[in-house]
PQR file of N, CA, C, O and H, with PARSE charges and radii, in Angstrom:
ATOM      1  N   UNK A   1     -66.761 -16.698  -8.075 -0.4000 1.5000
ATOM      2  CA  UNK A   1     -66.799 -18.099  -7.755 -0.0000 2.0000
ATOM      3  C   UNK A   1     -65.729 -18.778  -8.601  0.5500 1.7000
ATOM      4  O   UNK A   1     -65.614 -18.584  -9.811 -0.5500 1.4000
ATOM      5  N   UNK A   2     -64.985 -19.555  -7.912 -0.4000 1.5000
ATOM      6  CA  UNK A   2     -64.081 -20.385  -8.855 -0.0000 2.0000
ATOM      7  C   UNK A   2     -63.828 -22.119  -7.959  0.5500 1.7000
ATOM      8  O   UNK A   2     -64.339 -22.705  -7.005 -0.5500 1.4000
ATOM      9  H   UNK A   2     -65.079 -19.713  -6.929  0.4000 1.0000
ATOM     10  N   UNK A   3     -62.715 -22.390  -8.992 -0.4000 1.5000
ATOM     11  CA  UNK A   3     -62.808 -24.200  -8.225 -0.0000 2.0000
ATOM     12  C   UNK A   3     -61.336 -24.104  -7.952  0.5500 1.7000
ATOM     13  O   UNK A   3     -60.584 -23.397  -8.622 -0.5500 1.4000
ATOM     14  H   UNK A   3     -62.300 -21.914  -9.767  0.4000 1.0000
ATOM     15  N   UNK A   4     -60.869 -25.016  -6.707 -0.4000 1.5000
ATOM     16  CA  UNK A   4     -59.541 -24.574  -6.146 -0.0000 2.0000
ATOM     17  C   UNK A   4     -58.394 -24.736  -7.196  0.5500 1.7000
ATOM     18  O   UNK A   4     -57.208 -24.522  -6.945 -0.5500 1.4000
ATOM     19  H   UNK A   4     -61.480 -25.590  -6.163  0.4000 1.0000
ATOM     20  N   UNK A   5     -58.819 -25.080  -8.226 -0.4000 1.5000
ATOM     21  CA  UNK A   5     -57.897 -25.378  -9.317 -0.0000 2.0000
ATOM     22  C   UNK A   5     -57.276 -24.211  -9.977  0.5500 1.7000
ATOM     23  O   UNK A   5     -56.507 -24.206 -10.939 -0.5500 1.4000
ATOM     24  H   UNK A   5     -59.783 -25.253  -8.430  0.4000 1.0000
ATOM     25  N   UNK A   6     -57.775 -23.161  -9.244 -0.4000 1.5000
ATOM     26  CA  UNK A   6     -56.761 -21.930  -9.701 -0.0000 2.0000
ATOM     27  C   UNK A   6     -56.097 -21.638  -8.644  0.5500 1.7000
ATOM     28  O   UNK A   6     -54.870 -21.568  -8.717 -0.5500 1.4000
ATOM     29  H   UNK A   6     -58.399 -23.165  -8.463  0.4000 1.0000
ATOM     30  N   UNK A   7     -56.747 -21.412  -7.472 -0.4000 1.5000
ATOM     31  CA  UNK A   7     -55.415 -21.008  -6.540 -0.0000 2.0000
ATOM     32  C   UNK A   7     -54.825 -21.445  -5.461  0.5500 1.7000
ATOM     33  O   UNK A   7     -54.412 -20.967  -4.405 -0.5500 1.4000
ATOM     34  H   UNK A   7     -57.744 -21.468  -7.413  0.4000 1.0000
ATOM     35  N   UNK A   8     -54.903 -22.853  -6.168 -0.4000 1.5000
ATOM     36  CA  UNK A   8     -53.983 -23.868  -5.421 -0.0000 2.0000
ATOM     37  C   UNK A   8     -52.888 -24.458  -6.973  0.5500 1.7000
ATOM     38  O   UNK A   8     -52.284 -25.530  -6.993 -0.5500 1.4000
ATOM     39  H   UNK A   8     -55.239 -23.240  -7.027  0.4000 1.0000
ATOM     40  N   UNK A   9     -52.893 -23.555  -7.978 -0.4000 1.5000
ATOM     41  CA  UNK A   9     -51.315 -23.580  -8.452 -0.0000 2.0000
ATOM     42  C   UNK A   9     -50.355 -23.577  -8.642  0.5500 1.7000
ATOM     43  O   UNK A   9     -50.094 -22.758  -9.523 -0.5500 1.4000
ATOM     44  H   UNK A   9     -53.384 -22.684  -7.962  0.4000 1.0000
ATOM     45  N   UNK A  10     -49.281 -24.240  -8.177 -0.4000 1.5000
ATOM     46  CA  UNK A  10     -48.198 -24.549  -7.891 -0.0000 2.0000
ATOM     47  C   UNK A  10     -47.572 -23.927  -8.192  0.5500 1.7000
ATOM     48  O   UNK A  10     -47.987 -23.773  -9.341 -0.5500 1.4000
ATOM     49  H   UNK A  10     -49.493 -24.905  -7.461  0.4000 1.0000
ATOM     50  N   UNK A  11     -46.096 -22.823  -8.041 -0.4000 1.5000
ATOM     51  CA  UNK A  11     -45.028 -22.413  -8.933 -0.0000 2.0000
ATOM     52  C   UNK A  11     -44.010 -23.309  -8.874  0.5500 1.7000
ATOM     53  O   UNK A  11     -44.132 -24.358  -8.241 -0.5500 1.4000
ATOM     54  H   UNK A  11     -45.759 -22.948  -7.108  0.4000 1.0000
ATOM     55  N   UNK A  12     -42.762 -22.945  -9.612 -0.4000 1.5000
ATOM     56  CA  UNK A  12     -41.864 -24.028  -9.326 -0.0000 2.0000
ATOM     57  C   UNK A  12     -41.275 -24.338  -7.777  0.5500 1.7000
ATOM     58  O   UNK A  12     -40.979 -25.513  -7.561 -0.5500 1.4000
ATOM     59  H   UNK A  12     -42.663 -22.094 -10.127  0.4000 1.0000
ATOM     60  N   UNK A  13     -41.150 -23.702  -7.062 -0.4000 1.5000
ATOM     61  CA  UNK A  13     -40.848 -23.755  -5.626 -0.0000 2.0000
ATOM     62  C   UNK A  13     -42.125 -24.269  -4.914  0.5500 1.7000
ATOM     63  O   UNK A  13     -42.114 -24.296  -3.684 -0.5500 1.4000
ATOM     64  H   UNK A  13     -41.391 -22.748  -7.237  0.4000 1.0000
ATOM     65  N   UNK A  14     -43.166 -24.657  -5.555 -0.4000 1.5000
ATOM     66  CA  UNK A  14     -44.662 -25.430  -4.594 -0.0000 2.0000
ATOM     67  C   UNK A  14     -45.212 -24.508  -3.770  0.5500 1.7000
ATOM     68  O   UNK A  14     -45.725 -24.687  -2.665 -0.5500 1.4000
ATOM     69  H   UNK A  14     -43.175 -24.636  -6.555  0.4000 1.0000
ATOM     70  N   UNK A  15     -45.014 -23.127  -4.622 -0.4000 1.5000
ATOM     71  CA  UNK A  15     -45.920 -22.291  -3.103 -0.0000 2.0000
ATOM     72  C   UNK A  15     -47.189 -22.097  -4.551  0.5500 1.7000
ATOM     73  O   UNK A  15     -47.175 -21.982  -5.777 -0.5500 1.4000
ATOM     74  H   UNK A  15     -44.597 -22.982  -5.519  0.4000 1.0000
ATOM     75  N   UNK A  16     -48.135 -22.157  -3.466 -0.4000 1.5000
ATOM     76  CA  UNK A  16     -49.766 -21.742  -4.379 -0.0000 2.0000
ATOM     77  C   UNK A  16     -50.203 -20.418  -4.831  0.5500 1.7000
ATOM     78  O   UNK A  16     -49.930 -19.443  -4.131 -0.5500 1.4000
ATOM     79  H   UNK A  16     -48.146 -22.251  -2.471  0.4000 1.0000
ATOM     80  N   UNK A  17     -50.907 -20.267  -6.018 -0.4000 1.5000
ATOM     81  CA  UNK A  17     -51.541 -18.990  -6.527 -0.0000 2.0000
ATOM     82  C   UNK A  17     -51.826 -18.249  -5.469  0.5500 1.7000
ATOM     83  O   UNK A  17     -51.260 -17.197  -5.173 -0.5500 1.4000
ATOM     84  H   UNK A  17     -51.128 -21.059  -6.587  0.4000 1.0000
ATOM     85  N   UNK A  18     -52.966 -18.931  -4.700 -0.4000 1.5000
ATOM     86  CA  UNK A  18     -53.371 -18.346  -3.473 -0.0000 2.0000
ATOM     87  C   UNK A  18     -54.905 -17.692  -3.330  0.5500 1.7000
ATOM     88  O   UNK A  18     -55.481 -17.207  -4.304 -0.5500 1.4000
ATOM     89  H   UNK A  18     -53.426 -19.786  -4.941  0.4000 1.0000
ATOM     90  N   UNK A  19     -55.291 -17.723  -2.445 -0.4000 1.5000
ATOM     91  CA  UNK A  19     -56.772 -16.714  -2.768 -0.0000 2.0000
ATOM     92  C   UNK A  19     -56.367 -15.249  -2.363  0.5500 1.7000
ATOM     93  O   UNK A  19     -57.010 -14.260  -2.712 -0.5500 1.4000
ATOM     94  H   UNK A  19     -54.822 -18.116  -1.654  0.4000 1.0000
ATOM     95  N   UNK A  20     -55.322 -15.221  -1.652 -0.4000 1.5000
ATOM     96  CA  UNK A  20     -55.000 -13.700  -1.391 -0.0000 2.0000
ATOM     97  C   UNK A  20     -54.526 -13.064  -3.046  0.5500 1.7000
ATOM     98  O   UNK A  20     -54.892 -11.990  -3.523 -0.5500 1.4000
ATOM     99  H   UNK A  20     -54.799 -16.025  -1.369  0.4000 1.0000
ATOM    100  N   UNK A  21     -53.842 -13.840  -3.538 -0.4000 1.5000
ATOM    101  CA  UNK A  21     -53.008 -13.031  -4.940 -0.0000 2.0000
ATOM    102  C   UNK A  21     -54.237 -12.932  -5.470  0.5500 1.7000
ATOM    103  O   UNK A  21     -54.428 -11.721  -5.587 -0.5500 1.4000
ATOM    104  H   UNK A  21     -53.544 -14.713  -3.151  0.4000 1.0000
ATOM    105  N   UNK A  22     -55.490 -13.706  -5.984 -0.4000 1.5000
ATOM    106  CA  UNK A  22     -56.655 -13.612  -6.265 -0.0000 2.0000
ATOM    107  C   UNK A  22     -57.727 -12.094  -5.835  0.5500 1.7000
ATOM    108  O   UNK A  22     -58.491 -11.594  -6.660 -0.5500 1.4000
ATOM    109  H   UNK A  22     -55.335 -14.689  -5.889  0.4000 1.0000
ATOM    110  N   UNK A  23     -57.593 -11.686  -4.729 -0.4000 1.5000
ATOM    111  CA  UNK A  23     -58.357 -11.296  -4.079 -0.0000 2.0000
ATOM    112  C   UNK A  23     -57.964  -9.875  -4.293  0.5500 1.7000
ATOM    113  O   UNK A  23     -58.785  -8.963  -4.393 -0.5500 1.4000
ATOM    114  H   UNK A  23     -56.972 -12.093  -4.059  0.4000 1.0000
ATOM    115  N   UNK A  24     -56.647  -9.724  -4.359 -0.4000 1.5000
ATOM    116  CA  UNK A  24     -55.432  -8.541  -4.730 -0.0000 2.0000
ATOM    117  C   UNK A  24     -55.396  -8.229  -6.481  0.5500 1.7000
ATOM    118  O   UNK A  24     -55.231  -7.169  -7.085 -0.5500 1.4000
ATOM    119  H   UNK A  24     -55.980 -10.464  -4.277  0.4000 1.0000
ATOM    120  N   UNK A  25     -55.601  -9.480  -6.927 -0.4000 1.5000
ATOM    121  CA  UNK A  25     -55.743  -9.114  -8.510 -0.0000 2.0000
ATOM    122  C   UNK A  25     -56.753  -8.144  -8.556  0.5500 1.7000
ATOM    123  O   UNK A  25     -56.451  -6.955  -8.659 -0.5500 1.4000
ATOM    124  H   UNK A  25     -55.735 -10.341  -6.437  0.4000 1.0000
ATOM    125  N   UNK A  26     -58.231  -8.616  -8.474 -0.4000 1.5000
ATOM    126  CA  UNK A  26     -59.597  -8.031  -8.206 -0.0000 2.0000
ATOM    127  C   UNK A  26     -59.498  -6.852  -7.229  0.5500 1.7000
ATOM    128  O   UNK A  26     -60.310  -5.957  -7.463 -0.5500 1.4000
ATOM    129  H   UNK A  26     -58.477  -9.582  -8.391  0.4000 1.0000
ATOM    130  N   UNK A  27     -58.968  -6.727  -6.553 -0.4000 1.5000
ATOM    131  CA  UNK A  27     -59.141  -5.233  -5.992 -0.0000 2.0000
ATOM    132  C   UNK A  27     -58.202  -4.085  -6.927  0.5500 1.7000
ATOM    133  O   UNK A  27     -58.675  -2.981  -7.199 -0.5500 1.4000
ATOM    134  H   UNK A  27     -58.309  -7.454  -6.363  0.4000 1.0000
ATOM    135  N   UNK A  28     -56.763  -4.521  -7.390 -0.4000 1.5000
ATOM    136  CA  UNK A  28     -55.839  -3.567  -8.245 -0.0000 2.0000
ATOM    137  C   UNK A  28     -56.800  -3.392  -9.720  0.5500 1.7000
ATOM    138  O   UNK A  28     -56.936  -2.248 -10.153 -0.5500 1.4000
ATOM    139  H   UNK A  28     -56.379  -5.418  -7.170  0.4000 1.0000
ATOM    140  N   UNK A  29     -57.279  -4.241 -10.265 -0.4000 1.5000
ATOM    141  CA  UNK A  29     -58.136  -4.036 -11.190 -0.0000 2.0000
ATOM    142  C   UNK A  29     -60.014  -4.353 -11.917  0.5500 1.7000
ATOM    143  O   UNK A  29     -60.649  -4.859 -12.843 -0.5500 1.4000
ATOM    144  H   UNK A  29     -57.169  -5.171  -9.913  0.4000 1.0000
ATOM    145  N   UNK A  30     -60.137  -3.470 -10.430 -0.4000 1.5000
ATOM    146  CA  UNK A  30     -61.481  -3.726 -10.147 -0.0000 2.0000
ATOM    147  C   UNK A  30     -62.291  -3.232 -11.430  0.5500 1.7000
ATOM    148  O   UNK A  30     -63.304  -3.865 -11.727 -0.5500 1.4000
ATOM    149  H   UNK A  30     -59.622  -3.059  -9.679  0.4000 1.0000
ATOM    150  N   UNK A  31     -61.959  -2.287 -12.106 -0.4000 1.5000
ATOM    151  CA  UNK A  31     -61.873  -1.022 -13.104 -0.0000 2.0000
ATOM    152  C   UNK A  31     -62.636  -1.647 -14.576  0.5500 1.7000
ATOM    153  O   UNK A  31     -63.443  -1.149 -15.361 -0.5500 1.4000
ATOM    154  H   UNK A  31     -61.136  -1.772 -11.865  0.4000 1.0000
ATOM    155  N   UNK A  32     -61.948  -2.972 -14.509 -0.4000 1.5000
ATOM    156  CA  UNK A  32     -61.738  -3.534 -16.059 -0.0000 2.0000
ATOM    157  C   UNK A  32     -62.765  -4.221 -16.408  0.5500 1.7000
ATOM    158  O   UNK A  32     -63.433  -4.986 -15.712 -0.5500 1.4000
ATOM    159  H   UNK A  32     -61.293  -3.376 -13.871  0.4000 1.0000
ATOM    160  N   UNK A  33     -62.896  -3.929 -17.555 -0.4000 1.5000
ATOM    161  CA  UNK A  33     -64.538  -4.934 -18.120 -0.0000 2.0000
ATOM    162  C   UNK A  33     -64.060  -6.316 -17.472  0.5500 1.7000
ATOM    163  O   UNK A  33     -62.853  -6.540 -17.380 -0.5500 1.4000
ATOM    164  H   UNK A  33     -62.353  -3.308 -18.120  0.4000 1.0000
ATOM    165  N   UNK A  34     -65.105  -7.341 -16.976 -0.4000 1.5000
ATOM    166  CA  UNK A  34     -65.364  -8.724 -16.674 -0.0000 2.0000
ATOM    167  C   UNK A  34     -64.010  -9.556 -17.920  0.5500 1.7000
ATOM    168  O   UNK A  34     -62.978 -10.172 -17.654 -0.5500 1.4000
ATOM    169  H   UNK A  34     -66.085  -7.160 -17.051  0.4000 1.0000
ATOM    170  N   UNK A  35     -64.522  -9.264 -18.997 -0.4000 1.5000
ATOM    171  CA  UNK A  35     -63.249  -9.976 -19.962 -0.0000 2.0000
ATOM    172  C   UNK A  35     -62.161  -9.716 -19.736  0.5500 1.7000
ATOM    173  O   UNK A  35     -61.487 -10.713 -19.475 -0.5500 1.4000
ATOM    174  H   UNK A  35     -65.361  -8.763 -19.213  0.4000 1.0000
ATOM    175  N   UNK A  36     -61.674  -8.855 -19.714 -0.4000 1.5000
ATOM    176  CA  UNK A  36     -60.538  -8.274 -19.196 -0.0000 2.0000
ATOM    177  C   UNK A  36     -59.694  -8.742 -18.473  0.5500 1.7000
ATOM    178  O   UNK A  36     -58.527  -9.083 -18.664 -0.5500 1.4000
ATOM    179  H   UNK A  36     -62.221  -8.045 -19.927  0.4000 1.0000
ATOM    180  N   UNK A  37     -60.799  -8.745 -17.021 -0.4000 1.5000
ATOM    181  CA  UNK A  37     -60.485  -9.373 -15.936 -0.0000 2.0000
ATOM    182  C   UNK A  37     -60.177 -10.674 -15.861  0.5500 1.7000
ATOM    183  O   UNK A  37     -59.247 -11.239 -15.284 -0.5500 1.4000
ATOM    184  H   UNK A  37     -61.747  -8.468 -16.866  0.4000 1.0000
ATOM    185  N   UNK A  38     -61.377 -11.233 -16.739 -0.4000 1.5000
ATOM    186  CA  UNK A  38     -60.849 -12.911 -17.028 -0.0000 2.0000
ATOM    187  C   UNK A  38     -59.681 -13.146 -17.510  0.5500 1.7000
ATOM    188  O   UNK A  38     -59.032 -14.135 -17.169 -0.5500 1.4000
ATOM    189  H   UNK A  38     -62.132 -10.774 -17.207  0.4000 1.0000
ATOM    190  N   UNK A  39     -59.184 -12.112 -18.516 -0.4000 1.5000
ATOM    191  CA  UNK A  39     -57.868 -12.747 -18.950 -0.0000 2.0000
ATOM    192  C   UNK A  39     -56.913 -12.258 -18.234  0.5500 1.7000
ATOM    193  O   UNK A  39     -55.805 -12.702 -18.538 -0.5500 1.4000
ATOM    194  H   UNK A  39     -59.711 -11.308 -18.793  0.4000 1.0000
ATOM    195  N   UNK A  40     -56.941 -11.395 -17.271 -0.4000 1.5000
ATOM    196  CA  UNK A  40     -55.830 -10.964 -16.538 -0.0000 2.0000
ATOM    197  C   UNK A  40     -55.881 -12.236 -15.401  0.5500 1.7000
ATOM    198  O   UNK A  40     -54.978 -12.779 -14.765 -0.5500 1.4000
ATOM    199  H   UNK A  40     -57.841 -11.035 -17.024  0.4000 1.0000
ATOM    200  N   UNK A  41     -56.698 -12.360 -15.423 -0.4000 1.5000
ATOM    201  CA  UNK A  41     -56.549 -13.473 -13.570 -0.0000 2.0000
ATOM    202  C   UNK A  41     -56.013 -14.910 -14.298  0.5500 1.7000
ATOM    203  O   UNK A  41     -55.088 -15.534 -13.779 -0.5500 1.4000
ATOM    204  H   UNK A  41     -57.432 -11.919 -15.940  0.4000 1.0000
ATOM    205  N   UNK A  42     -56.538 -15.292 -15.296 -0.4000 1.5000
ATOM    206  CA  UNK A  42     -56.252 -16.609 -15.829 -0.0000 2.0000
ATOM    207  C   UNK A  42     -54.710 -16.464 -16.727  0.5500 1.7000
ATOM    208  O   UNK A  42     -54.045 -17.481 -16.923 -0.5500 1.4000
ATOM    209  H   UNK A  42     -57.290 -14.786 -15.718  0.4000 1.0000
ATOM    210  N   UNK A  43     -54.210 -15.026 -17.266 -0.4000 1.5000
ATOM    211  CA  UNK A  43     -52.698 -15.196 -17.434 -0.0000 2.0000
ATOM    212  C   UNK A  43     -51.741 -15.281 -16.557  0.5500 1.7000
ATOM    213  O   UNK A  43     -50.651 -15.805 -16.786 -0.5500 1.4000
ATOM    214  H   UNK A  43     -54.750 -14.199 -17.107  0.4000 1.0000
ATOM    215  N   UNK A  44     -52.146 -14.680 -15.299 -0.4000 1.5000
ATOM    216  CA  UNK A  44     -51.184 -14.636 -14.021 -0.0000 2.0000
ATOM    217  C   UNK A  44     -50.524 -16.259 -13.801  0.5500 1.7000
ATOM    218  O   UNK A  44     -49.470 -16.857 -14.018 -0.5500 1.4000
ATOM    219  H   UNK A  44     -53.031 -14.255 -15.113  0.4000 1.0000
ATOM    220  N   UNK A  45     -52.522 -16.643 -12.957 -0.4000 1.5000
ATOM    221  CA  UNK A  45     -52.651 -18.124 -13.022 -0.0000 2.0000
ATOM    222  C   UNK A  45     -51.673 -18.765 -13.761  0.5500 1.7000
ATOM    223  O   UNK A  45     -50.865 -19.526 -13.229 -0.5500 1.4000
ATOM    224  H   UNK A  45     -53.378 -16.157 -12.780  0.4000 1.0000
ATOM    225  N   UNK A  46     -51.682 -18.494 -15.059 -0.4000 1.5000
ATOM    226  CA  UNK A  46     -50.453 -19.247 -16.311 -0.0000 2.0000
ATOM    227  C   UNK A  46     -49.454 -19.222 -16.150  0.5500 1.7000
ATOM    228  O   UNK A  46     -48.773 -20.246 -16.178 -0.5500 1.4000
ATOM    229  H   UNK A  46     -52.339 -17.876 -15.491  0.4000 1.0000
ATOM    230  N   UNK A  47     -48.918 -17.913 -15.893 -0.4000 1.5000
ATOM    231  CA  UNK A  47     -47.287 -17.327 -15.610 -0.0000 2.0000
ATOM    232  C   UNK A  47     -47.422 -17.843 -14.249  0.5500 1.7000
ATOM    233  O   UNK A  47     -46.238 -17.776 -13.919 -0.5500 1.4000
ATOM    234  H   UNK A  47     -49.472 -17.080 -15.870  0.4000 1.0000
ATOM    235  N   UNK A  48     -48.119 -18.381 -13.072 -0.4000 1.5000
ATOM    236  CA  UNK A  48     -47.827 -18.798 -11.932 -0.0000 2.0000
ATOM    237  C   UNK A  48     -47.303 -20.315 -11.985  0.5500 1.7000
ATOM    238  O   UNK A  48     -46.306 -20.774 -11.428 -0.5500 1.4000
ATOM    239  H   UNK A  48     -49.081 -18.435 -13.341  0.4000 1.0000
ATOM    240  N   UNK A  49     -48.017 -20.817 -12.610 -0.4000 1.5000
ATOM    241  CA  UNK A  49     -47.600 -22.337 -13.156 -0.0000 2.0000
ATOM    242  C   UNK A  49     -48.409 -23.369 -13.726  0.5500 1.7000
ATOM    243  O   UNK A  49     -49.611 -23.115 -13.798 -0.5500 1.4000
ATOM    244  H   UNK A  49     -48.826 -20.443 -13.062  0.4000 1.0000
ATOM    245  N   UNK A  50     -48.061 -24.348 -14.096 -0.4000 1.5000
ATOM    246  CA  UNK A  50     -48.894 -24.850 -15.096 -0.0000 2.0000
ATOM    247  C   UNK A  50     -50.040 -25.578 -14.283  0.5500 1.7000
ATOM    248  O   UNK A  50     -50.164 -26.009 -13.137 -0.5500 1.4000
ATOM    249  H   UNK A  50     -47.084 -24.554 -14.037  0.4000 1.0000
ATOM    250  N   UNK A  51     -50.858 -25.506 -15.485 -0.4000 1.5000
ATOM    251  CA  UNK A  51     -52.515 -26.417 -14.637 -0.0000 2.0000
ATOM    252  C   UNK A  51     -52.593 -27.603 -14.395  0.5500 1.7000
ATOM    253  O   UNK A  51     -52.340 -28.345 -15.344 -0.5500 1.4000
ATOM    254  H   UNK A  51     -50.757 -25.156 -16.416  0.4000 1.0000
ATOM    255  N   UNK A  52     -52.876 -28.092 -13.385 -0.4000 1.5000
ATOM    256  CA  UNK A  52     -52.568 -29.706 -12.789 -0.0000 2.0000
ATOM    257  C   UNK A  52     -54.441 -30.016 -12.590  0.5500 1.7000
ATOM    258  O   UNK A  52     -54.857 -31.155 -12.801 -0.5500 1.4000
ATOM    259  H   UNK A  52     -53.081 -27.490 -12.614  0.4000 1.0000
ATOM    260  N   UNK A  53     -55.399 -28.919 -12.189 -0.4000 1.5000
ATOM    261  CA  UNK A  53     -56.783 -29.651 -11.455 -0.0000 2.0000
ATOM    262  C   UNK A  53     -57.895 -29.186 -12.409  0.5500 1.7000
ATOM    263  O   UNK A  53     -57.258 -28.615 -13.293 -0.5500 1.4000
ATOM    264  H   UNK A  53     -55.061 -27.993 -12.018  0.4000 1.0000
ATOM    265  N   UNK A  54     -58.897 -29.126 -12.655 -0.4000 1.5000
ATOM    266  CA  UNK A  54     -59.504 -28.255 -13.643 -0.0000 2.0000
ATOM    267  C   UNK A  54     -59.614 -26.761 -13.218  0.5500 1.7000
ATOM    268  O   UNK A  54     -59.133 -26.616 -12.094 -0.5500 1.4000
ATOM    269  H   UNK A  54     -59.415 -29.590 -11.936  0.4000 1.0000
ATOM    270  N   UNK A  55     -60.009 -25.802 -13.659 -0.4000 1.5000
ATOM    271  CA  UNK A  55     -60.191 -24.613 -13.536 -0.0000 2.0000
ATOM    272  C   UNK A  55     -61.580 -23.517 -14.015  0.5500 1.7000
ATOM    273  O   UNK A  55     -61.929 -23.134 -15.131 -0.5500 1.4000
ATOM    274  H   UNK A  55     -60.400 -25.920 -14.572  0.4000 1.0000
ATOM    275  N   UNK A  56     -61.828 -23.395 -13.411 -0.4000 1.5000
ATOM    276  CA  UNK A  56     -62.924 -22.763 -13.094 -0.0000 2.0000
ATOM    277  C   UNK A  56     -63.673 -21.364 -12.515  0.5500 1.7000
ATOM    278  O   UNK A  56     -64.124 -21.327 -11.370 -0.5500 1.4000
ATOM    279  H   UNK A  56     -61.544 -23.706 -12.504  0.4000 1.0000
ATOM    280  N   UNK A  57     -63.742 -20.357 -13.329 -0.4000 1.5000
ATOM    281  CA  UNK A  57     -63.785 -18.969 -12.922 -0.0000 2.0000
ATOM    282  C   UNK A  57     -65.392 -18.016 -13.457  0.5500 1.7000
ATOM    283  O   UNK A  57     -65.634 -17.540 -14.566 -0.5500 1.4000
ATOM    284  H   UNK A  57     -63.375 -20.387 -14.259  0.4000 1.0000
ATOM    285  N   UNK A  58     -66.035 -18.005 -12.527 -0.4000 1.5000
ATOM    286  CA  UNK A  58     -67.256 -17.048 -12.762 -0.0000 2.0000
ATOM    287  C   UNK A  58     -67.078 -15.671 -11.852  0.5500 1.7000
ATOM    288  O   UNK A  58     -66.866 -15.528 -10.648 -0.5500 1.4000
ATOM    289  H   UNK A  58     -65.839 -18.391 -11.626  0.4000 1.0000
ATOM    290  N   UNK A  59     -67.245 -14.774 -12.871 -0.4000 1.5000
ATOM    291  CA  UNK A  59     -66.961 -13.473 -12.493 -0.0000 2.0000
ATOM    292  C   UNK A  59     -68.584 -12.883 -12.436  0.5500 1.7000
ATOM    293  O   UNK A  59     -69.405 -13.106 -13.326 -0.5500 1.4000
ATOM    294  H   UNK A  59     -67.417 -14.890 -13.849  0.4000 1.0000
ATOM    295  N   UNK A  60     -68.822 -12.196 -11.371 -0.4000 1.5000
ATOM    296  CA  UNK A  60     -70.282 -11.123 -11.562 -0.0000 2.0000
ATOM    297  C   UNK A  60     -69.808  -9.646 -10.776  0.5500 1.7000
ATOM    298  O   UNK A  60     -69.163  -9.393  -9.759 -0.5500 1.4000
ATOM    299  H   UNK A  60     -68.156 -12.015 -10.647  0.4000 1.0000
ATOM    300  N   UNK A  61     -70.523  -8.799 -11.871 -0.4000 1.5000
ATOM    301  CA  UNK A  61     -70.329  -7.643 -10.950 -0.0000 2.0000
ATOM    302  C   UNK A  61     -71.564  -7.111 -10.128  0.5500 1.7000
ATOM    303  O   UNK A  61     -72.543  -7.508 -10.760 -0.5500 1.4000
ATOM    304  H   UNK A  61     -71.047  -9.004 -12.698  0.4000 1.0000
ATOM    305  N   UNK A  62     -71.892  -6.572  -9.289 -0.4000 1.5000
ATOM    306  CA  UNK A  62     -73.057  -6.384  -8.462 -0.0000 2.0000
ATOM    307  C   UNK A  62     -72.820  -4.859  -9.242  0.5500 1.7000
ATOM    308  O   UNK A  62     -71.715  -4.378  -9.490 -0.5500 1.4000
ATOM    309  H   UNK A  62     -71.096  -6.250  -8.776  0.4000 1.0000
ATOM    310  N   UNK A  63     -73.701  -4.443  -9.451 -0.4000 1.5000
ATOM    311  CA  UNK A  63     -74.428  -2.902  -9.881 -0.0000 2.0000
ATOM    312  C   UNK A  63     -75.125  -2.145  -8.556  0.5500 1.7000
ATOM    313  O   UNK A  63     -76.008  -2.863  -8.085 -0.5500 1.4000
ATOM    314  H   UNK A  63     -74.599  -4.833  -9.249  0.4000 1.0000
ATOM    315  N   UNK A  64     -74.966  -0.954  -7.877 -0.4000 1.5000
ATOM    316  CA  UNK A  64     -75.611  -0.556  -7.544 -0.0000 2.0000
ATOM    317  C   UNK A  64     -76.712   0.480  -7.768  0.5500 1.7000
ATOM    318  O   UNK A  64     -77.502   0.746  -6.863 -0.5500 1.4000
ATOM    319  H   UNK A  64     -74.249  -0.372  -8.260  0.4000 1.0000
TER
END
């Protein structure tokens, strides 16, 4: 769950984070502890461009 304030981030050319680059993060590193993950999705986010809306990221993993 997150708030569009991550992937509707602007780069310098105005194209957005995206929910696909999102969706692609989480599948290439499905692997990684939850923290991990948080900081990998929220440095991208960073290196994508700077934060303009609030941001907002809850990660769960389902166990089977």
């Amino acid at each position: 769950m997150m708030t569009d304030g991550i992937s509707e981030v602007p780069d310098a050319k105005d194209d957005e984070f995206s929910l696909d680059r999102l969706e692609q993060l989480l599948r290439d590193n499905a692997g990684q502890s939850l923290p991990q993950l948080w900081e990998l999705i929220m440095d991208e986010v960073k290196r994508h461009g700077p934060q303009q809306d609030d941001q907002t990221l809850l990660l769960l993993r389902v166990l089977k």
